[in-house]
N, CA, C and O of each residue as an XYZ file, in Angstrom:
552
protein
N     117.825    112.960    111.760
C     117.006    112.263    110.803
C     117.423    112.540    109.369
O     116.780    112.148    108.395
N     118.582    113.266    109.308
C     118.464    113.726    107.827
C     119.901    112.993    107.146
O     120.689    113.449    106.318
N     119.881    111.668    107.865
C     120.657    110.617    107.704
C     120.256    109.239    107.217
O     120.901    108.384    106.610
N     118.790    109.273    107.733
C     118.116    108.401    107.180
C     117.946    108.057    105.612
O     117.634    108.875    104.747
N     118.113    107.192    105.489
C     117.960    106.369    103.902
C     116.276    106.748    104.105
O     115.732    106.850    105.205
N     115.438    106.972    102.463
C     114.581    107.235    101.931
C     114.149    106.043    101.709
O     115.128    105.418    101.302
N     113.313    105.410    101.739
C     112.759    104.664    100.720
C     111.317    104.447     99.945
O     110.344    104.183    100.651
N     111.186    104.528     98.834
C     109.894    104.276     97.623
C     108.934    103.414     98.472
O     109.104    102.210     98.661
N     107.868    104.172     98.987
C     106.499    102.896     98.776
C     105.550    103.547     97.669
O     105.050    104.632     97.375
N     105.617    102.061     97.184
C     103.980    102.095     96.407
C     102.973    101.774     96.852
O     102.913    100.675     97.404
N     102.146    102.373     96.798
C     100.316    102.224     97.212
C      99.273    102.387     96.499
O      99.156    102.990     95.432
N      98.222    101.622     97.342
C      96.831    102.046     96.523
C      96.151    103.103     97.342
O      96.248    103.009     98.565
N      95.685    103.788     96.982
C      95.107    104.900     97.555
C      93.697    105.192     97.025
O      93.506    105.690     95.915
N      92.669    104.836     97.924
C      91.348    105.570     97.547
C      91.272    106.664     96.873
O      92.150    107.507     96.690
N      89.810    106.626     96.370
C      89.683    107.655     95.450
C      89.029    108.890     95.978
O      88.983    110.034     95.526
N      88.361    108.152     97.443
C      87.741    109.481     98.281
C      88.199    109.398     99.261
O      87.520    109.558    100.275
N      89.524    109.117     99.310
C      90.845    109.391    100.009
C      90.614    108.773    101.935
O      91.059    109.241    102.983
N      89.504    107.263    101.578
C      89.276    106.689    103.031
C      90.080    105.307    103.325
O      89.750    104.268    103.897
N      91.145    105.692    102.760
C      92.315    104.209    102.603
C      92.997    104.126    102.069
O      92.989    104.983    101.186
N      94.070    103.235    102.019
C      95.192    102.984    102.058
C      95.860    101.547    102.066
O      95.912    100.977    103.156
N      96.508    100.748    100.663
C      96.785     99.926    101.125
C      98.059     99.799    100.451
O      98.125     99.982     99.236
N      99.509     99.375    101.436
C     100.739     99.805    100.464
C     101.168     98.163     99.583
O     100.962     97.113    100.191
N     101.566     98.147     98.616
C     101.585     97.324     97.651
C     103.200     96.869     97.937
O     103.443     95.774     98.444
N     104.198     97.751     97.587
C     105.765     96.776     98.082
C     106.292     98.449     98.400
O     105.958     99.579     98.044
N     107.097     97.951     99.103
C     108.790     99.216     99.525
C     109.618     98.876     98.819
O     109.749     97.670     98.607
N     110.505     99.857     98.179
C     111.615     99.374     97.467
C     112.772    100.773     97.999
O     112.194    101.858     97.939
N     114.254    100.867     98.485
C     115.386    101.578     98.671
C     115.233    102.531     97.364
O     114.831    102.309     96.222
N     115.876    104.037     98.220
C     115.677    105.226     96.962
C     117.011    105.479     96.914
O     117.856    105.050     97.700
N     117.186    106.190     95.966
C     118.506    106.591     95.396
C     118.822    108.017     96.599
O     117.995    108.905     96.812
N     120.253    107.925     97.279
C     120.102    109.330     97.750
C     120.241    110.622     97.207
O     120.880    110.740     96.162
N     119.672    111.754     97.828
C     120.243    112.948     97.384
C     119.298    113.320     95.539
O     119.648    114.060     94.620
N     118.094    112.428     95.686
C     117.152    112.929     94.787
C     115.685    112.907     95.554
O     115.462    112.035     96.394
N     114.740    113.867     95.237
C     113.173    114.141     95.691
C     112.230    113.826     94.794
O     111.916    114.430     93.768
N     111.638    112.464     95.424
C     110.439    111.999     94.926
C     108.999    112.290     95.452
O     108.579    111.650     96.416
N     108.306    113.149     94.901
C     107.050    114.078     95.328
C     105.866    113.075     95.294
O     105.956    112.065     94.597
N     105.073    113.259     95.823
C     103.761    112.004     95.579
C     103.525    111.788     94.042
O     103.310    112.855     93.467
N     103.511    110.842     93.345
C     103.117    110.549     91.925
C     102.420    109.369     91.421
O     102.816    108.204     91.388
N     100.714    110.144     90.828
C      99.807    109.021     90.759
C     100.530    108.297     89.750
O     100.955    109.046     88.871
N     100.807    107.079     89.591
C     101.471    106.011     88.530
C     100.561    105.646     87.857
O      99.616    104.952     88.234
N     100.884    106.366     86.073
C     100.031    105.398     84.829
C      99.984    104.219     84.685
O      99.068    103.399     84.621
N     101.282    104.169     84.626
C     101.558    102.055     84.182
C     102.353    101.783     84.794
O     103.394    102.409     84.995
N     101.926    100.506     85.336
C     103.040    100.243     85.904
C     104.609     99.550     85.105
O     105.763     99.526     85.533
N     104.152     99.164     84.107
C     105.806     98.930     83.443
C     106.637     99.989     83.488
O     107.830     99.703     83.383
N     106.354    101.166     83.616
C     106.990    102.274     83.483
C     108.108    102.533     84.795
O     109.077    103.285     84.893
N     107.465    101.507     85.774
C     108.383    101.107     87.093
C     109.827    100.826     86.819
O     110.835    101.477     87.095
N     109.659     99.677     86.199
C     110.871     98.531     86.323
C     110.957     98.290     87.344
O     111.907     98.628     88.051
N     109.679     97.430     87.821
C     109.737     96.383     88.838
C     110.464     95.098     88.794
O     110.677     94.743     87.634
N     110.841     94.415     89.558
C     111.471     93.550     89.335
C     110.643     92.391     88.737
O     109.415     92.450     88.789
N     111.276     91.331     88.166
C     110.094     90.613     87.032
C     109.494     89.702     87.952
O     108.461     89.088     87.683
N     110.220     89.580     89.221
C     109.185     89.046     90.324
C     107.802     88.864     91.200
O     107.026     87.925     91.382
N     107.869     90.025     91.585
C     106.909     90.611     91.568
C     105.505     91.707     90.486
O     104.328     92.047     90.603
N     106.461     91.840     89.669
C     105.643     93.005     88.367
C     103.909     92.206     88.386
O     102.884     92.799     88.723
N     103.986     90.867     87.965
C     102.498     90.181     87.864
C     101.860     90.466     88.908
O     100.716     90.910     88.801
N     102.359     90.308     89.962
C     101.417     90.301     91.455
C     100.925     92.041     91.504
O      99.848     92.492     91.894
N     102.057     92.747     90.995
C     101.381     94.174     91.470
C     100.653     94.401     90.453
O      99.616     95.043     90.618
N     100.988     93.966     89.249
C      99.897     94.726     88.135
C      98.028     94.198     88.404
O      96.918     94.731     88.405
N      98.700     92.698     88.624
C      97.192     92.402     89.105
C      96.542     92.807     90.017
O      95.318     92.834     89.885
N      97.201     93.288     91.338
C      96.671     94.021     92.421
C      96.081     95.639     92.089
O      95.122     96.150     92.667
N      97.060     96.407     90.821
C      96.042     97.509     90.775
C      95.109     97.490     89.843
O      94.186     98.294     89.977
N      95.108     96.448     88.504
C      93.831     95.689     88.020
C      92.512     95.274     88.919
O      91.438     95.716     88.511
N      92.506     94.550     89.978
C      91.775     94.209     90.489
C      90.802     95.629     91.661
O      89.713     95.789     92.213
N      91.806     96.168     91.518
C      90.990     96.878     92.587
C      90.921     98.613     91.549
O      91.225     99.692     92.058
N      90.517     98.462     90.272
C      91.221     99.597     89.970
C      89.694    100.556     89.657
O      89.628    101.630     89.059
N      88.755     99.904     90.167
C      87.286    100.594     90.207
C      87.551    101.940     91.681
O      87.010    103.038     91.555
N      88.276    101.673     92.755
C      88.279    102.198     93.811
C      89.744    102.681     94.400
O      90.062    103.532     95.231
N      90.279    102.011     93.819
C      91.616    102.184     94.171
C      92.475    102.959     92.706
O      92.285    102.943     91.490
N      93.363    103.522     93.528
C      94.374    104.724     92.084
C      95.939    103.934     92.869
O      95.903    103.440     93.997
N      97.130    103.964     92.054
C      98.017    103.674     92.471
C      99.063    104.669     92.594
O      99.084    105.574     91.760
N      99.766    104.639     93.334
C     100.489    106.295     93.580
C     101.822    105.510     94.261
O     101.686    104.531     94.994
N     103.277    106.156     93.864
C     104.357    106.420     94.442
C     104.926    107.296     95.399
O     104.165    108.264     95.370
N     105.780    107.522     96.197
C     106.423    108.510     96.535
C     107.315    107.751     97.916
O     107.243    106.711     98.570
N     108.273    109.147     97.862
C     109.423    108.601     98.745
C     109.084    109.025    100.245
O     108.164    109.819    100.442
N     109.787    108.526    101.249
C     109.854    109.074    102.430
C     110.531    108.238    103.082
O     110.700    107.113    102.613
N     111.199    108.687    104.606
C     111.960    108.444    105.138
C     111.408    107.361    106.075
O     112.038    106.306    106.002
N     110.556    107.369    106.789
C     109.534    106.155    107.337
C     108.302    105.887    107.529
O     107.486    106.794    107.365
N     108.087    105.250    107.721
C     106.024    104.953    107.533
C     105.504    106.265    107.788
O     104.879    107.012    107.034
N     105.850    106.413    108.922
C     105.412    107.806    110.150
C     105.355    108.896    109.178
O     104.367    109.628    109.246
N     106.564    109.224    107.955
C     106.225    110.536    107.401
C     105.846    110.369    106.489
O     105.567    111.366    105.823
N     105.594    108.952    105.876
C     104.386    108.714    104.652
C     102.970    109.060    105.319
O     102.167    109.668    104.612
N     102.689    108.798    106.327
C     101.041    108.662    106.915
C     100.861    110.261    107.154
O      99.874    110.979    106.994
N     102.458    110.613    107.688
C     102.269    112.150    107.825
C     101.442    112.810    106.889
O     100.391    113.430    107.054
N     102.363    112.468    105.483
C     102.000    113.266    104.446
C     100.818    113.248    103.982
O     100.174    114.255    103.689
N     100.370    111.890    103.860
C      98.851    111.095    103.598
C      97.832    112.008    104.365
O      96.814    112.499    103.878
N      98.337    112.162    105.796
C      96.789    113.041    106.774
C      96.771    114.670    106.306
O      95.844    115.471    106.433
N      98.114    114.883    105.721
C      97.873    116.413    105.001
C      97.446    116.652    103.711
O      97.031    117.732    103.291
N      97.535    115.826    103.214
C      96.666    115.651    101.566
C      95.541    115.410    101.943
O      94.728    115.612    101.041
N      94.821    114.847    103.455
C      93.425    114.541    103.505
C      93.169    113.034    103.767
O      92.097    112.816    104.331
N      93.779    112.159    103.533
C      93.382    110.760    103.596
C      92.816    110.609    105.345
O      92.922    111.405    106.278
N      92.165    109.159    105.266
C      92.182    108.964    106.729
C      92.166    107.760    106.286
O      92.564    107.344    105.198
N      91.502    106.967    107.509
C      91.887    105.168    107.809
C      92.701    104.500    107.234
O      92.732    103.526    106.482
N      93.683    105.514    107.939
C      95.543    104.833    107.093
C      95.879    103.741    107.975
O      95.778    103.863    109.196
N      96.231    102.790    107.479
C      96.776    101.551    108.053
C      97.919    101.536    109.554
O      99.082    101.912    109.406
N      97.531    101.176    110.602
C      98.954    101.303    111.996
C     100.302    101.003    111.247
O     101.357    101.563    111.545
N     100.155     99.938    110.106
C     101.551     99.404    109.912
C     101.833     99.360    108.661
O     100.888     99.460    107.878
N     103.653     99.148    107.953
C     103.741     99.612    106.841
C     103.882     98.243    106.112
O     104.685     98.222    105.180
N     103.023     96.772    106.495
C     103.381     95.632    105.671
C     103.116     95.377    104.528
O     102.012     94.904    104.259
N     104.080     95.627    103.527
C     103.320     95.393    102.032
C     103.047     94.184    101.508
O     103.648     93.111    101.556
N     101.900     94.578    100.928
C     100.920     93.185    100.192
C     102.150     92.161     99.581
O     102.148     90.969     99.888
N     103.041     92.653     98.820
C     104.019     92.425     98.078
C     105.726     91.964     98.522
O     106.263     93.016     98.174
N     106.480     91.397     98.867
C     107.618     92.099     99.593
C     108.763     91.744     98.489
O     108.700     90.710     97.823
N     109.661     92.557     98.375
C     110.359     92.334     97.861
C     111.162     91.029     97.581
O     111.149     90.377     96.537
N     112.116     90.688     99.131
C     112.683     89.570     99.596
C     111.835     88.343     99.862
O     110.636     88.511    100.089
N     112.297     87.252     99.855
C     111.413     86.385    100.714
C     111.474     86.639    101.773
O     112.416     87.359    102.106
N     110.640     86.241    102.678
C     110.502     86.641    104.057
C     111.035     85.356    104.947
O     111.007     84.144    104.737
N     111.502     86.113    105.967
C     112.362     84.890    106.919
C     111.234     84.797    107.754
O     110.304     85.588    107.911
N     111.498     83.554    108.334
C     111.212     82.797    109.440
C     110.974     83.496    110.704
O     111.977     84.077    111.115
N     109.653     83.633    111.631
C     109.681     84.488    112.646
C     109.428     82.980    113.330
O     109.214     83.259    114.510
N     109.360     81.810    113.220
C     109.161     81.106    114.334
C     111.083     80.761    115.002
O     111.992     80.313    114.304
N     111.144     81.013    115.964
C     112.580     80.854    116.477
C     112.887     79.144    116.369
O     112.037     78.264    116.509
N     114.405     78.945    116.067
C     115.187     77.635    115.306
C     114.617     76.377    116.808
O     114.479     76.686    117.991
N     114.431     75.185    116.253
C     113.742     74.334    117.533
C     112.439     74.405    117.418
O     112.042     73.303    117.037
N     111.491     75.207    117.565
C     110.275     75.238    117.651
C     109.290     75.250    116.489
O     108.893     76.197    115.810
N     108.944     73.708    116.428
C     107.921     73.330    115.445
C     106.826     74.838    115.801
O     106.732     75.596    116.766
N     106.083     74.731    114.363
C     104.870     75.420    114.398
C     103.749     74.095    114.635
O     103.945     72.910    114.367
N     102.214     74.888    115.376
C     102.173     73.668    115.696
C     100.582     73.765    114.586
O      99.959     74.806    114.381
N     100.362     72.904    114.231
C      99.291     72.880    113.131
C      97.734     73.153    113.847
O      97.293     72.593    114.851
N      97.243     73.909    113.232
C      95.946     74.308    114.051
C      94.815     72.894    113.286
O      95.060     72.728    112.091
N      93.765     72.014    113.825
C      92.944     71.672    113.412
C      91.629     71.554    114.071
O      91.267     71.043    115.131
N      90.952     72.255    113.009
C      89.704     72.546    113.643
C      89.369     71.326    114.156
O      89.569     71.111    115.351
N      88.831     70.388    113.360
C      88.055     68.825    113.936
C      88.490     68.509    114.776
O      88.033     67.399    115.047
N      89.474     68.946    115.754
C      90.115     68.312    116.902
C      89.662     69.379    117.704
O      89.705     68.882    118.829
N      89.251     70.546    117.831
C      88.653     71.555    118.605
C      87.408     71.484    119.235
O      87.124     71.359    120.426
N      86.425     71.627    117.817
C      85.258     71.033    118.331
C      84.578     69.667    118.599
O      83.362     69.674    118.787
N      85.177     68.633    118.630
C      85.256     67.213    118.719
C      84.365     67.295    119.693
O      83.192     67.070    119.398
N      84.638     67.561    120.772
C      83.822     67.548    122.108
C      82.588     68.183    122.372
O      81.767     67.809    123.210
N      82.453     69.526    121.338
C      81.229     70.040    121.062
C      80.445     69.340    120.636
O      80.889     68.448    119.913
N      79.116     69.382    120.833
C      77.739     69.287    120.221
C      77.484     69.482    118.803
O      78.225     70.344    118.331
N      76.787     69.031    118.084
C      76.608     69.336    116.567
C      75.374     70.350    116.798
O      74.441     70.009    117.525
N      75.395     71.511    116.206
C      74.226     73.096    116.283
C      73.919     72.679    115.119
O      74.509     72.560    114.046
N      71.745     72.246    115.951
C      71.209     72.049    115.138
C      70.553     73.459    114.651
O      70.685     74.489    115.311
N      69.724     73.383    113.242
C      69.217     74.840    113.113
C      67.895     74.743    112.806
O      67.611     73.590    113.131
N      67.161     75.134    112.482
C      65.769     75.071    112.743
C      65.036     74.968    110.945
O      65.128     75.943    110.199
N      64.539     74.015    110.618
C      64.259     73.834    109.279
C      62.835     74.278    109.173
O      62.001     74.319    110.077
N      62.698     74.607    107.907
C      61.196     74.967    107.698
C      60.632     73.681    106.954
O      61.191     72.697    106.469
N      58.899     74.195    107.086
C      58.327     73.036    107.042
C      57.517     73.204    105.544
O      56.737     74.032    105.073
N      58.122     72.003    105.095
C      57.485     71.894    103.274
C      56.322     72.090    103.067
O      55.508     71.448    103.731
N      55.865     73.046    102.076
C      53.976     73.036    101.831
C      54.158     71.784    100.694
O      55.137     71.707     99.952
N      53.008     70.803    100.701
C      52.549     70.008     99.907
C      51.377     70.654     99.166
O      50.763     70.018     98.309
């Protein structure tokens, strides 16, 4: 394992340490140690100018409950590691960030339309649920 490429996630991290939500991954430089670090500003990143709006607004918006924090690690597994030894809990199963760097490819395989979900064609055959009205005082 000590071959593995590192890489930077950023997160939001509760303040009474009951969550977790990671914001983007970005590749670390090798052969330097990045320790957990709550992040002041985020310009201080040099995020890419792509994304920078989406994250600043994401730790704006949530910034009553949520703190934003960096740090490196080698895979989800020893970020969550580290997270359950600082104390956190209801850490997320998976490492999908709100944010992604790349655009994201295509998981429907080449040939196969997606097929459009519509409700009005679902319940068509259903009944209309009536609900029970109250009765006007005059």
């Amino acid at each position: 394992m000590a071959n593995q490429k590192k890489k930077l996630y950023l997160y939001l991290a509760r303040r009474d340490k009951k969550g977790l939500k990671i914001i983007s991954i970005f590749p670390h430089a090798e052969g330097t140690d990045f320790p957990p670090t709550r992040v002041q500003d985020i310009q201080n990143l040099n995020l890419p100018s792509t994304i920078e709006p989406n994250v600043s607004k994401a730790v704006h918006d949530n910034r009553m409950m949520w703190e934003p924090w960096i740090e490196a690690a080698s895979s989800y597994q020893d970020l969550k590691a580290s997270l359950k030894a600082r104390g956190y809990s209801n850490l997320p199963i998976h490492s999908m960030p709100m944010h992604t760097n790349a655009p994201a490819k295509s998981v429907v395989a080449k040939g196969e339309a997606e097929k459009p979900t519509n409700l009005h064609v679902i319940n068509k055959n259903k009944k209309a649920y009536k609900s029970m009205t109250r009765k006007r005082k005059d």
